[in-house]
PAZA-99904 format. One record per residue: x, y, z of N, C-alpha, C, O, CB in turn; residue in one letter; chain. Coordinates in pm, 1 decimal. Atoms other than C-alpha are relative to their C-alpha. Glycine has a CB too. Example, Ala and Ser with C-alpha at 12.3 -4.5 7.8 and 13.67 -1.06 7.14 Angstrom:
# residues 2
+----------+----------+----------+----------+----------+----------+----------+----------+----------+----------+----------+----------+----------+----------+----------+---------+--------+
|     n_px |     n_py |     n_pz |    ca_px |    ca_py |    ca_pz |     c_px |     c_py |     c_pz |     o_px |     o_py |     o_pz |    cb_px |    cb_py |    cb_pz | residuo | cadena |
+----------+----------+----------+----------+----------+----------+----------+----------+----------+----------+----------+----------+----------+----------+----------+---------+--------+
|     89.0 |   -119.0 |      0.0 |   1230.0 |   -450.0 |    780.0 |     90.0 |    120.0 |      0.0 |    193.6 |    118.1 |     66.5 |    -99.2 |      2.7 |    124.6 |       a |      A |
|    -82.0 |   -119.0 |     -6.0 |   1367.0 |   -106.0 |    714.0 |    -77.0 |    109.0 |     73.0 |    -26.1 |    219.8 |     89.9 |     41.4 |     46.2 |   -141.5 |       s |      A |
+----------+----------+----------+----------+----------+----------+----------+----------+----------+----------+----------+----------+----------+----------+----------+---------+--------+
This chain:
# residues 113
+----------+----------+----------+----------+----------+----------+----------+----------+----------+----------+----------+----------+----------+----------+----------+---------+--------+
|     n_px |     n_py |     n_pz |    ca_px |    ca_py |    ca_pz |     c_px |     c_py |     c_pz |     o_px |     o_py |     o_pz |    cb_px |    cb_py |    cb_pz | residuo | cadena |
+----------+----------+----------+----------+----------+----------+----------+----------+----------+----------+----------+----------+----------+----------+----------+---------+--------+
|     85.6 |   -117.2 |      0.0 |      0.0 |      0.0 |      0.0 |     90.1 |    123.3 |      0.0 |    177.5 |    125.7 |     86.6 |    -97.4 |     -0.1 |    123.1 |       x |      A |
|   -107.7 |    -99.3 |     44.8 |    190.7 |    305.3 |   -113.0 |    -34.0 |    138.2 |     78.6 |     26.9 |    243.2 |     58.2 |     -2.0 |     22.0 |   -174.2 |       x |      A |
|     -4.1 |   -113.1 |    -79.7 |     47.6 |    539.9 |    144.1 |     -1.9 |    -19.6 |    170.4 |    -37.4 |     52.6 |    263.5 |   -118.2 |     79.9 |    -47.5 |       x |      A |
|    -20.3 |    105.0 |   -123.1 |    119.2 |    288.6 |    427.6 |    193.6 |     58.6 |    -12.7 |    254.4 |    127.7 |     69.0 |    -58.9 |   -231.7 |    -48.6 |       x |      A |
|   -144.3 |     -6.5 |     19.5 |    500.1 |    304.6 |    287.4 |     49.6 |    153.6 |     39.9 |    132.3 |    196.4 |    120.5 |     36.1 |    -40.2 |   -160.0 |       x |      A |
|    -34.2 |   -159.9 |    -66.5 |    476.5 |    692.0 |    280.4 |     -2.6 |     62.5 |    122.4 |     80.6 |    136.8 |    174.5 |    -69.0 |     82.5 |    -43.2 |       x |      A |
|    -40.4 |    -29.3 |   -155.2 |    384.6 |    735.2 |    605.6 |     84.4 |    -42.8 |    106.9 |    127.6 |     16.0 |    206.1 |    -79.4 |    -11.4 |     54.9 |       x |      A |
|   -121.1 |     95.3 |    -64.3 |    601.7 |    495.5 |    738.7 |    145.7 |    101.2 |     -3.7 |    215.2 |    124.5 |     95.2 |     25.9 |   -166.1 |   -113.9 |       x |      A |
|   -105.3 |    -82.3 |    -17.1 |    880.7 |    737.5 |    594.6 |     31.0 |     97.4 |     48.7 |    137.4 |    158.8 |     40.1 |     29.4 |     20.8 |    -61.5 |       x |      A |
|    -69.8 |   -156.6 |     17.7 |    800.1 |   1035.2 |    735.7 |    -41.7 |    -54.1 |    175.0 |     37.7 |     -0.9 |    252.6 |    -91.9 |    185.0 |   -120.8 |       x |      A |
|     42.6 |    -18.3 |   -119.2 |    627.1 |    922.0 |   1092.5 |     29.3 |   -155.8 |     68.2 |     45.7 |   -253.7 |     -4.6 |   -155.5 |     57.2 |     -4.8 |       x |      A |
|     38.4 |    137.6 |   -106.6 |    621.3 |    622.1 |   1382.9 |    -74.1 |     18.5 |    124.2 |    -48.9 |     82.6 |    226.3 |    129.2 |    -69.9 |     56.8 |       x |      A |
|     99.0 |     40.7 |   -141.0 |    356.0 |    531.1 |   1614.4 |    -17.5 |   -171.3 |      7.6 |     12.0 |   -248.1 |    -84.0 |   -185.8 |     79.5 |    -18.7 |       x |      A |
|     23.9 |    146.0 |    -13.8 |    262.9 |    178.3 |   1759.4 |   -144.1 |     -2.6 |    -33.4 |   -230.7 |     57.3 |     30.3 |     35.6 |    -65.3 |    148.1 |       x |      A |
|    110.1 |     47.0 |     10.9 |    -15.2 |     38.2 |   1586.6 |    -27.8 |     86.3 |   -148.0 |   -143.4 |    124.9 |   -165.5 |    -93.6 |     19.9 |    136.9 |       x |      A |
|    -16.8 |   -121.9 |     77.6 |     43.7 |    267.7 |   1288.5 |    -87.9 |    -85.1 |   -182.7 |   -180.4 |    -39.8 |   -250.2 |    225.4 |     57.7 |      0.7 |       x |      A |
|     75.8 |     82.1 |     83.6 |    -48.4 |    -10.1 |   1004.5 |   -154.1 |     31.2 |     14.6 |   -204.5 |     90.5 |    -80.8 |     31.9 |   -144.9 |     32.1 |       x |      A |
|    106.2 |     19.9 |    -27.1 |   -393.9 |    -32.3 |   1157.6 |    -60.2 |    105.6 |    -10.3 |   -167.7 |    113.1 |    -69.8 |    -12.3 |    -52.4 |     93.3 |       x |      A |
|     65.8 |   -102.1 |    -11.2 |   -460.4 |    278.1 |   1215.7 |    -11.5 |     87.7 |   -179.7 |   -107.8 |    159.8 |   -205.3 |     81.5 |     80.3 |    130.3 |       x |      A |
|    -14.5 |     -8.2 |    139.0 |   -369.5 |    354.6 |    816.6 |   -128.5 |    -68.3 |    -80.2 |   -201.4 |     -9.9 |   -160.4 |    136.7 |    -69.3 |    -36.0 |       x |      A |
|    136.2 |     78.0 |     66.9 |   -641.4 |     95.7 |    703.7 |   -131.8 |     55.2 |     69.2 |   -212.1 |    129.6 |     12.9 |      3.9 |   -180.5 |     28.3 |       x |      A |
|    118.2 |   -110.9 |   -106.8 |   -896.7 |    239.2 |    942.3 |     -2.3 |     55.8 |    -64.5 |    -97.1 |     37.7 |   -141.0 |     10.5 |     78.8 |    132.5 |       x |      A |
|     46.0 |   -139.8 |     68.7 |   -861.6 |    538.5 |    778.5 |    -29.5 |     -3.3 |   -138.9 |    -84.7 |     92.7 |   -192.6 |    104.4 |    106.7 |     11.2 |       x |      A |
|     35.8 |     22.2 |    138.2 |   -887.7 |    387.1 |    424.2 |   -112.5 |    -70.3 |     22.0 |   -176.5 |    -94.5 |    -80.3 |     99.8 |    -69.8 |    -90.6 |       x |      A |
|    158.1 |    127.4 |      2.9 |  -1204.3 |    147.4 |    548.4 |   -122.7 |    168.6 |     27.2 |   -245.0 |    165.1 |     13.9 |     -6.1 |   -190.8 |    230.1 |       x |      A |
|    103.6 |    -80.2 |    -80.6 |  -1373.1 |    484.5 |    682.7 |    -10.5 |    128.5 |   -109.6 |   -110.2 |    200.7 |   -110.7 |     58.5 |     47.2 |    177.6 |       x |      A |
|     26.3 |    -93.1 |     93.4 |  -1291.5 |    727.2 |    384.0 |    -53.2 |    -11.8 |   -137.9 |    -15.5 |    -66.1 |   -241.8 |     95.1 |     51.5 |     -9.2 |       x |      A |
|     87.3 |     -7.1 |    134.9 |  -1550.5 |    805.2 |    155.3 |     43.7 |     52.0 |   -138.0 |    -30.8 |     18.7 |   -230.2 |   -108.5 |     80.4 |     26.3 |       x |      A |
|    -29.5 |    -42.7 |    105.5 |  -1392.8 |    959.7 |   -113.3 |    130.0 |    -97.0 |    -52.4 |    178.6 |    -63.5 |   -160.4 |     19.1 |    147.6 |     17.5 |       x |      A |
|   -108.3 |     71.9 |     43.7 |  -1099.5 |    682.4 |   -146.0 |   -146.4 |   -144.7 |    -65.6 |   -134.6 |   -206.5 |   -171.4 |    150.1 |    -41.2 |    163.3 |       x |      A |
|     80.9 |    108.0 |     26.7 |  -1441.5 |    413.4 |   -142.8 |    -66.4 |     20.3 |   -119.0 |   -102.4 |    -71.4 |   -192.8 |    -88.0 |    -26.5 |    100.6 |       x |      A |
|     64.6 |    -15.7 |    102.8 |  -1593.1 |    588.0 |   -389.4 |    103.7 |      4.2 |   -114.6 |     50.3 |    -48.3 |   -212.3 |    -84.9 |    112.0 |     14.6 |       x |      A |
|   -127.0 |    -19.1 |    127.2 |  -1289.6 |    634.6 |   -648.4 |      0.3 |   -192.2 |    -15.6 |    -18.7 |   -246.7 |   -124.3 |    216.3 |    103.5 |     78.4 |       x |      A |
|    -12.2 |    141.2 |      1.8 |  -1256.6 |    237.3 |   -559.6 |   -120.1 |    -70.1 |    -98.1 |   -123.7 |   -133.3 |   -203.6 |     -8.1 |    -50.5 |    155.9 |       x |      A |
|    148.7 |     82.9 |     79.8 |  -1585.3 |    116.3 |   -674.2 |    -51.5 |   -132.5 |    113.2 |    -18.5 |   -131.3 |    231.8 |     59.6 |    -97.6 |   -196.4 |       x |      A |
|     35.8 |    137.4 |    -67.9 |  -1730.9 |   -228.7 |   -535.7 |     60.4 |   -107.6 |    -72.4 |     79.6 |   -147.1 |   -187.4 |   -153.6 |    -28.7 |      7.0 |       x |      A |
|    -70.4 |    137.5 |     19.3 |  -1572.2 |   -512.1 |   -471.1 |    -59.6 |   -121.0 |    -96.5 |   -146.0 |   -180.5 |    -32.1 |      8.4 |    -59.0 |    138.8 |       x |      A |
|    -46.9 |     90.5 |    109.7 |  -1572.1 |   -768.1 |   -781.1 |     -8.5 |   -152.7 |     95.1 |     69.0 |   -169.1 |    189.3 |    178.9 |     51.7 |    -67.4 |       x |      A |
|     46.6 |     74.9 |   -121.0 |  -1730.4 |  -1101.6 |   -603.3 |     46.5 |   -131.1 |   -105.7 |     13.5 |   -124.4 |   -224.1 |   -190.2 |     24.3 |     70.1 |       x |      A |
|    -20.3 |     81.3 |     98.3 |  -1580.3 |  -1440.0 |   -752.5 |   -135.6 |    -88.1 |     -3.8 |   -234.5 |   -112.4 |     65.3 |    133.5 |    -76.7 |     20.8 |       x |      A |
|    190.7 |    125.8 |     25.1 |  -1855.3 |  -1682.5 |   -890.9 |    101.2 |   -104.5 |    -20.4 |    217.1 |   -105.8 |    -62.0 |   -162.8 |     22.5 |   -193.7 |       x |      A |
|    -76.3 |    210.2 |     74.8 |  -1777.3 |  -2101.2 |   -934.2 |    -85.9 |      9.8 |   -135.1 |   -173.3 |     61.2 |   -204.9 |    -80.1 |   -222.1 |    131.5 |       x |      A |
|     52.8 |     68.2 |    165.2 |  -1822.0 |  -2247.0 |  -1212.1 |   -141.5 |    -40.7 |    -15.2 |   -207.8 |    -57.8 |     87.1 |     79.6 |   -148.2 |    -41.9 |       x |      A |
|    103.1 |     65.5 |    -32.3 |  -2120.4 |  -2370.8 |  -1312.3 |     -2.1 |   -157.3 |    -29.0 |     96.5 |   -195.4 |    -92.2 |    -98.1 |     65.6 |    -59.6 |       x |      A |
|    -24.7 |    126.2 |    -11.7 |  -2185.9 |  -2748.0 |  -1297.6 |   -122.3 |    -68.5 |    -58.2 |   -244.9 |    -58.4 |    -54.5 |     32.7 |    -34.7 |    138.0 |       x |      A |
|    143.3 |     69.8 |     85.7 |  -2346.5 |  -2969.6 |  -1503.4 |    -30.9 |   -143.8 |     98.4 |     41.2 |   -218.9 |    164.1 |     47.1 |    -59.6 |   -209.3 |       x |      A |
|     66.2 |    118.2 |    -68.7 |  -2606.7 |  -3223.2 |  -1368.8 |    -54.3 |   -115.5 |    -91.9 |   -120.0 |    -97.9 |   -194.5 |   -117.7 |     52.4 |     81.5 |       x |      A |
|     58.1 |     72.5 |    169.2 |  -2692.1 |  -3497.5 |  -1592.2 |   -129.8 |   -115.1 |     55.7 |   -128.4 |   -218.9 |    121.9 |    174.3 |   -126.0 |   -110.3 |       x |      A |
|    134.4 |    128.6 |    -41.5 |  -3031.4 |  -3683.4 |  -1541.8 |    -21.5 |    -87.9 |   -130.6 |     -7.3 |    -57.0 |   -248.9 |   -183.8 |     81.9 |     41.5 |       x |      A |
|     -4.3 |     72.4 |     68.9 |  -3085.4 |  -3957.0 |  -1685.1 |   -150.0 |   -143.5 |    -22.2 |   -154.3 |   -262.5 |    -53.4 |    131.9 |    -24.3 |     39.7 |       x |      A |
|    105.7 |     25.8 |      8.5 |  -3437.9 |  -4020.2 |  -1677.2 |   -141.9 |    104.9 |    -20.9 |   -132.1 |    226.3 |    -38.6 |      8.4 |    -65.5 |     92.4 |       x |      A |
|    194.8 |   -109.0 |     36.0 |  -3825.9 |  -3836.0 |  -1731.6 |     40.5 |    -20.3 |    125.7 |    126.8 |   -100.4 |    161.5 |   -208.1 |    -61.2 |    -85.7 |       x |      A |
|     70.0 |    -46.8 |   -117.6 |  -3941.2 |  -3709.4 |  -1395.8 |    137.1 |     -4.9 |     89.0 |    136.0 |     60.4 |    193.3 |   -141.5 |   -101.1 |     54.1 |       x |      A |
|   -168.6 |      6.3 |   -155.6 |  -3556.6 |  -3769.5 |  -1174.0 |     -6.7 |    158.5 |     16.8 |     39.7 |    195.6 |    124.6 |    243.7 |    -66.8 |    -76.3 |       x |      A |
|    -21.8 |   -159.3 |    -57.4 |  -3579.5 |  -3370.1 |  -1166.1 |    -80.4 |     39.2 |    -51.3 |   -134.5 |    -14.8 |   -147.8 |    116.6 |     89.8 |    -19.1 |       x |      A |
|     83.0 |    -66.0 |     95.6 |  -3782.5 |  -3129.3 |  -1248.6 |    -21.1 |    139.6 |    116.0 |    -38.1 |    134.9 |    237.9 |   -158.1 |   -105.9 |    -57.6 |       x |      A |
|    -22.7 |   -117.4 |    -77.3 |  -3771.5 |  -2745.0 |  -1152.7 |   -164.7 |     62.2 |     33.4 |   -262.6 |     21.3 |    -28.9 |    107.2 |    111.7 |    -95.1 |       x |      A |
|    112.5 |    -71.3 |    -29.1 |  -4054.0 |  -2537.6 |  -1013.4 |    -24.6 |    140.9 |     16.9 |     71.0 |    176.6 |     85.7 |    -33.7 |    -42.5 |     89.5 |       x |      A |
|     61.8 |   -184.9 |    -16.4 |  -4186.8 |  -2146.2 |   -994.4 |    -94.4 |     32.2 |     27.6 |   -187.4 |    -47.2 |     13.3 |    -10.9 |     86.7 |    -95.8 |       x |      A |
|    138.7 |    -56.0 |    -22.4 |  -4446.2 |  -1920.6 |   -888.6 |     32.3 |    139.6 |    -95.7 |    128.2 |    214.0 |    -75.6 |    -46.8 |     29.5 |    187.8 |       x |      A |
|    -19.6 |   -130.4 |     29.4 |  -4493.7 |  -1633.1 |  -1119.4 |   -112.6 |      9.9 |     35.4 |   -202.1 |    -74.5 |     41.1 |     43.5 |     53.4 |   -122.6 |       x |      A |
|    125.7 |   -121.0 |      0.3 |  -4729.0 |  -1342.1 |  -1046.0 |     60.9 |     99.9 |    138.5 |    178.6 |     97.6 |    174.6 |   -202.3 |    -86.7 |     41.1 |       x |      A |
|    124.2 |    -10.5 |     51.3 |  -4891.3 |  -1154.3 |   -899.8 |     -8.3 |     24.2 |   -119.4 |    100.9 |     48.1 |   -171.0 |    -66.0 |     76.8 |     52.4 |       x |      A |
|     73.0 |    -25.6 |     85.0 |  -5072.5 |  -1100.1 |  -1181.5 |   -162.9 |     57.9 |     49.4 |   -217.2 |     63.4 |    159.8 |     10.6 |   -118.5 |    -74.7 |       x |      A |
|    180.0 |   -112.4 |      3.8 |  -5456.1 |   -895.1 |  -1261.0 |    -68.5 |   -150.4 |     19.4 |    -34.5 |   -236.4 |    -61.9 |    -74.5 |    123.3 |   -215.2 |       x |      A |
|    101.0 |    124.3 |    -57.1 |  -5701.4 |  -1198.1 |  -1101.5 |    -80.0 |     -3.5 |   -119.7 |   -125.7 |     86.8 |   -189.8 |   -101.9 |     28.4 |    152.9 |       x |      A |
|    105.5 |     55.8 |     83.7 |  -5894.0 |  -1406.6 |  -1313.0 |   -106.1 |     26.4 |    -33.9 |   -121.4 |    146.9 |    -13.4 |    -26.4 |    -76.9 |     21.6 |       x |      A |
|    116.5 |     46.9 |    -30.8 |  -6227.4 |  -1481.5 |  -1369.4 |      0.4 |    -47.9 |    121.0 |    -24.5 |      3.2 |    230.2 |    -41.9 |    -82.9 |    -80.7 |       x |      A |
|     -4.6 |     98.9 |    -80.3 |  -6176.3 |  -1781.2 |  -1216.0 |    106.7 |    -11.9 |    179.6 |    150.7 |   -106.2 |    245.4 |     42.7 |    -94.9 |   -112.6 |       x |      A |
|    -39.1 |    -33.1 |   -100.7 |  -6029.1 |  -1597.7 |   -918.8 |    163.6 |     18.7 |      8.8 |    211.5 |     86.8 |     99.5 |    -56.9 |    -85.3 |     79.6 |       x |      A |
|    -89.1 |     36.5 |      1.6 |  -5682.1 |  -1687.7 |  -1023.2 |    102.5 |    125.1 |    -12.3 |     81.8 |    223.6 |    -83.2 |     -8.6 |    -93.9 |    -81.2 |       x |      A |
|    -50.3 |    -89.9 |     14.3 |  -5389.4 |  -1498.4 |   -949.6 |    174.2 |      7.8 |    -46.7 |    244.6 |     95.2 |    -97.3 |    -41.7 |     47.6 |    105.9 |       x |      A |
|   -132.9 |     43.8 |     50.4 |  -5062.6 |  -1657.3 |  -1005.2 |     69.7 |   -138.9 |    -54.2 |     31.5 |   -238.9 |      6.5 |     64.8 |     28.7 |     90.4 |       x |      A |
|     24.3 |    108.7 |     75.5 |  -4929.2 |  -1924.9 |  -1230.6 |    123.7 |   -111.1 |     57.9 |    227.4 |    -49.5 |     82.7 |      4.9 |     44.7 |   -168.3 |       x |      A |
|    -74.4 |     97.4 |    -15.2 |  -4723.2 |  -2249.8 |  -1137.0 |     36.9 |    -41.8 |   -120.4 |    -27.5 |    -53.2 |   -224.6 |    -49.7 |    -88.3 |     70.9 |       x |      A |
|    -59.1 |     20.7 |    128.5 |  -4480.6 |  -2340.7 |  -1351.7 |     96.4 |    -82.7 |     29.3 |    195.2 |    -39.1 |     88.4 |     47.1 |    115.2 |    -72.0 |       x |      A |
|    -90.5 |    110.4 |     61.6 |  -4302.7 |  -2664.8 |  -1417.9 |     31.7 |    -70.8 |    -85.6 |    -29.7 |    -93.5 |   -189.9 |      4.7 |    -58.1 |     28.3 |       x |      A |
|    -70.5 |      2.2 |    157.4 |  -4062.2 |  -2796.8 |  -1611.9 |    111.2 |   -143.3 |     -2.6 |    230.1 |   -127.7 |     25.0 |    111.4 |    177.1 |    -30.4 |       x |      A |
|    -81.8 |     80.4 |    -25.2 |  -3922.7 |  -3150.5 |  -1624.0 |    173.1 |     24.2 |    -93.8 |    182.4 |     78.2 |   -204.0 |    -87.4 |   -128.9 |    -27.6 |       x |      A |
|    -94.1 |    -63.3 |     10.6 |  -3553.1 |  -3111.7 |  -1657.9 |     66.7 |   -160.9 |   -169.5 |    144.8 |   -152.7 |   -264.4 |     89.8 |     34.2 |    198.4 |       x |      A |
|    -55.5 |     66.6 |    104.4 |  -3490.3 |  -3414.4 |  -1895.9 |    -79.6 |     -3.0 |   -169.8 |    -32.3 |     12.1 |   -282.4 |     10.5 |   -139.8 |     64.4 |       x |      A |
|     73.8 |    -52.7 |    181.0 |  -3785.1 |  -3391.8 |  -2195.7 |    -23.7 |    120.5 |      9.1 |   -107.0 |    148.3 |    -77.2 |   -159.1 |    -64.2 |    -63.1 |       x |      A |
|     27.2 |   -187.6 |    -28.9 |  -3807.8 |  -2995.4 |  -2099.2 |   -116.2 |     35.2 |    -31.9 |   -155.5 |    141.0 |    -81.0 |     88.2 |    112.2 |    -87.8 |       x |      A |
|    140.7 |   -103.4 |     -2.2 |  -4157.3 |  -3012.1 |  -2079.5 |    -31.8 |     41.4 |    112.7 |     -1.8 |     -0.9 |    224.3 |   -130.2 |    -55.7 |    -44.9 |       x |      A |
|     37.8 |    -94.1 |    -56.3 |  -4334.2 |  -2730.2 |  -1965.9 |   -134.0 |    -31.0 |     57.9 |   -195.4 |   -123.4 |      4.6 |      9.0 |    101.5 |    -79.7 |       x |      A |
|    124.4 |    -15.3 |    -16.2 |  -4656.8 |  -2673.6 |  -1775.0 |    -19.4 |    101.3 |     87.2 |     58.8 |    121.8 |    180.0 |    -58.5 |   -107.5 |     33.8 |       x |      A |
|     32.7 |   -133.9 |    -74.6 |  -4813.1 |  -2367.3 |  -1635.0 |   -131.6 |    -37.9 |     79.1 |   -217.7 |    -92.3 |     10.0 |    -25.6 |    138.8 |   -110.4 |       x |      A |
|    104.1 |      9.1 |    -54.2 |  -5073.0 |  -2398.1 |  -1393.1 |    -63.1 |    115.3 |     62.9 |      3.2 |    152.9 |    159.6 |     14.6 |    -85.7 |     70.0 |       x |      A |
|     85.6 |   -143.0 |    -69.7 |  -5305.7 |  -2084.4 |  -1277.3 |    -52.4 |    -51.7 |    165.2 |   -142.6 |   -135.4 |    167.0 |   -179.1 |     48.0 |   -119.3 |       x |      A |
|     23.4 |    -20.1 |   -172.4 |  -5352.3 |  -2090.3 |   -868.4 |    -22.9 |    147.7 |     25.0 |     15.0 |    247.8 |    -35.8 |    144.7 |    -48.9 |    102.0 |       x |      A |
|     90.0 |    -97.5 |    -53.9 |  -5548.3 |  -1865.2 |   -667.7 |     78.6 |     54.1 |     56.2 |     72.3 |    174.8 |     32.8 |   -108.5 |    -27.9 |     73.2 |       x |      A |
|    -81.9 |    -53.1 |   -120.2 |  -5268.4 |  -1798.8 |   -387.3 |    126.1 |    -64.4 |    -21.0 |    141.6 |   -135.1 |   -120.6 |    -60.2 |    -33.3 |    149.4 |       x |      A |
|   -172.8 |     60.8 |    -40.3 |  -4889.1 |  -1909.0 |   -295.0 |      4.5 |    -90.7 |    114.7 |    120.2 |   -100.4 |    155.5 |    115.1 |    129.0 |     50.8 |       x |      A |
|      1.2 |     35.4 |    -77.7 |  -4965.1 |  -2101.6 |    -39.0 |     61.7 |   -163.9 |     -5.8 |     35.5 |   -218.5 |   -113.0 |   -109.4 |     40.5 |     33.3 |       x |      A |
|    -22.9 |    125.9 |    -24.2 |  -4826.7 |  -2451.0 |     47.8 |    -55.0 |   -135.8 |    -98.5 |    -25.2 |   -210.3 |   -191.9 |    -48.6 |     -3.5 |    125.4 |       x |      A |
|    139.3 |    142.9 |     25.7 |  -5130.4 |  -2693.6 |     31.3 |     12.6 |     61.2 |   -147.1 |     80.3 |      2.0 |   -231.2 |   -217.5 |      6.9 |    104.0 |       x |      A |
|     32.2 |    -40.1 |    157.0 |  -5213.9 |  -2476.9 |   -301.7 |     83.7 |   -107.9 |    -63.2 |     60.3 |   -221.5 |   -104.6 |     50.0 |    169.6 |    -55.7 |       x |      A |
|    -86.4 |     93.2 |    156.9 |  -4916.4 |  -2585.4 |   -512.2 |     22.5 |   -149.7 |     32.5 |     57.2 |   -219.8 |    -62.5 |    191.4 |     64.9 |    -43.5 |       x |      A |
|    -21.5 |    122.6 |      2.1 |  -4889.9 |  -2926.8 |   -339.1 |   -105.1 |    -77.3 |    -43.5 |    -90.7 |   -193.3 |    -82.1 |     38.9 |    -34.6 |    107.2 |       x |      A |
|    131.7 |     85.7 |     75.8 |  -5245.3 |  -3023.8 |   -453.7 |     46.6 |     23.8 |   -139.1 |    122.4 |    -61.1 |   -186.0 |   -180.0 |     65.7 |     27.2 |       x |      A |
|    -29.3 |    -17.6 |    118.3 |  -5205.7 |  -2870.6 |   -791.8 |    126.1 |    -79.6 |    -63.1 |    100.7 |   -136.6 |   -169.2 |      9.8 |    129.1 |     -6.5 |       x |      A |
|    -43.2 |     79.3 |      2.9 |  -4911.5 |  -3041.3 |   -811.2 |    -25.5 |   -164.9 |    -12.7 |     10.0 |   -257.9 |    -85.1 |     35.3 |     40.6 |     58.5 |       x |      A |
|     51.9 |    151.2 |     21.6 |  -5052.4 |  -3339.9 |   -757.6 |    -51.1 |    -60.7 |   -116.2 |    -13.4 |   -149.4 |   -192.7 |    -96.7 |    -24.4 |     77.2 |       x |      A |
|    167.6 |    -12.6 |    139.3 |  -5391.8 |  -3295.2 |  -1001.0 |    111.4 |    -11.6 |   -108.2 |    143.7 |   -119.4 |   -158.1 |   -137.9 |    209.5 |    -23.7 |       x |      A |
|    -51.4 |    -34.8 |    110.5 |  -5172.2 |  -3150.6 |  -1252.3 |    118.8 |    -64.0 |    -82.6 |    119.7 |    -65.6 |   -205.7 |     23.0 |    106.0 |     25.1 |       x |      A |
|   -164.8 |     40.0 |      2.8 |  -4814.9 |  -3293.4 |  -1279.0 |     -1.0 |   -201.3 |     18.0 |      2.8 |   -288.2 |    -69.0 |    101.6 |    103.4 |    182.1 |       x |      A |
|    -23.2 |    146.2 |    -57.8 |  -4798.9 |  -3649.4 |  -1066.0 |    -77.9 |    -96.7 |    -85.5 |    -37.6 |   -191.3 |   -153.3 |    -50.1 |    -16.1 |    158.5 |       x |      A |
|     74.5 |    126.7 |     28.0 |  -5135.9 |  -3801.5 |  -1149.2 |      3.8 |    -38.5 |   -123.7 |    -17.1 |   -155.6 |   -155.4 |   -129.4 |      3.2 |     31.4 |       x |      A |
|     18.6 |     45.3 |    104.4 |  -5120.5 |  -3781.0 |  -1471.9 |    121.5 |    -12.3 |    -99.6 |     90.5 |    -24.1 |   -218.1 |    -95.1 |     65.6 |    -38.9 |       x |      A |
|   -128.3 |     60.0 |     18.2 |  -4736.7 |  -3852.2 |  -1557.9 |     68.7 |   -100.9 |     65.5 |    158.7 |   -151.8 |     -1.2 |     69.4 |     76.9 |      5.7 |       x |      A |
|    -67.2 |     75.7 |   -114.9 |  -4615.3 |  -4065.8 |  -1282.4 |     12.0 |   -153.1 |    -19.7 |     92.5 |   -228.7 |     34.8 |    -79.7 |     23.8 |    130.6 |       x |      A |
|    -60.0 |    123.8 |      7.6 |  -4658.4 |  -4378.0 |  -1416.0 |      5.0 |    -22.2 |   -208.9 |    -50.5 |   -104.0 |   -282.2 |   -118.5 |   -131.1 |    112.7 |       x |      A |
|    -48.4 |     57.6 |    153.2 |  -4521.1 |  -4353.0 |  -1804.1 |    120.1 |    -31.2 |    -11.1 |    163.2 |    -73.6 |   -118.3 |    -13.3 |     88.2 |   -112.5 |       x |      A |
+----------+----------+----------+----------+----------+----------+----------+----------+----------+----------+----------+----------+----------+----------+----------+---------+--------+
């Protein structure tokens, strides 16, 4: 740090490092010239299924403007190996909701092909 070194040449106190970073963690106009910290990401990783139904992702979009049929936000799944889709319209976000719908929609009538 090149204003760690400079002060070092001209002054000594105990604890003098610390007190140097302190003053760079606390000044706004050195944080702002800096920018934000640059965050590493991993890699991404491939998963390989190797069957219909072994995965399959899930969502809630909405809200959305209510139905007719009362409905306000849509379930959306998507098996991860034939990448089909299905959207389902639900009333609420709730639990029970998507685990019935789930059921009706998805299980009973794929589950055993």
């Amino acid at each position: 740090m090149k204003t760690l070194s400079k002060t070092r040449e001209r002054f000594y106190w105990d604890r003098l490092r610390a007190d140097v970073e302190k003053w760079f963690r606390e000044c706004h106009a050195c944080g702002a010239r800096k920018g934000p910290k640059t965050r590493t990401k991993s890699r991404l990783q491939r998963y390989n299924v190797g069957a219909p139904f072994e995965r399959m992702a899930l969502d809630i979009l909405g809200p959305l403007p209510v139905t007719t049929k009362c409905n306000r936000y849509v379930l959306v799944l998507m098996d991860y190996f034939t990448k089909w889709p299905e959207a389902i319209p639900i009333p609420d976000q709730e639990a029970s909701t998507v685990a019935e719908e789930l059921v009706r929609a998805w299980i009973s009538c794929y589950a055993y092909l």
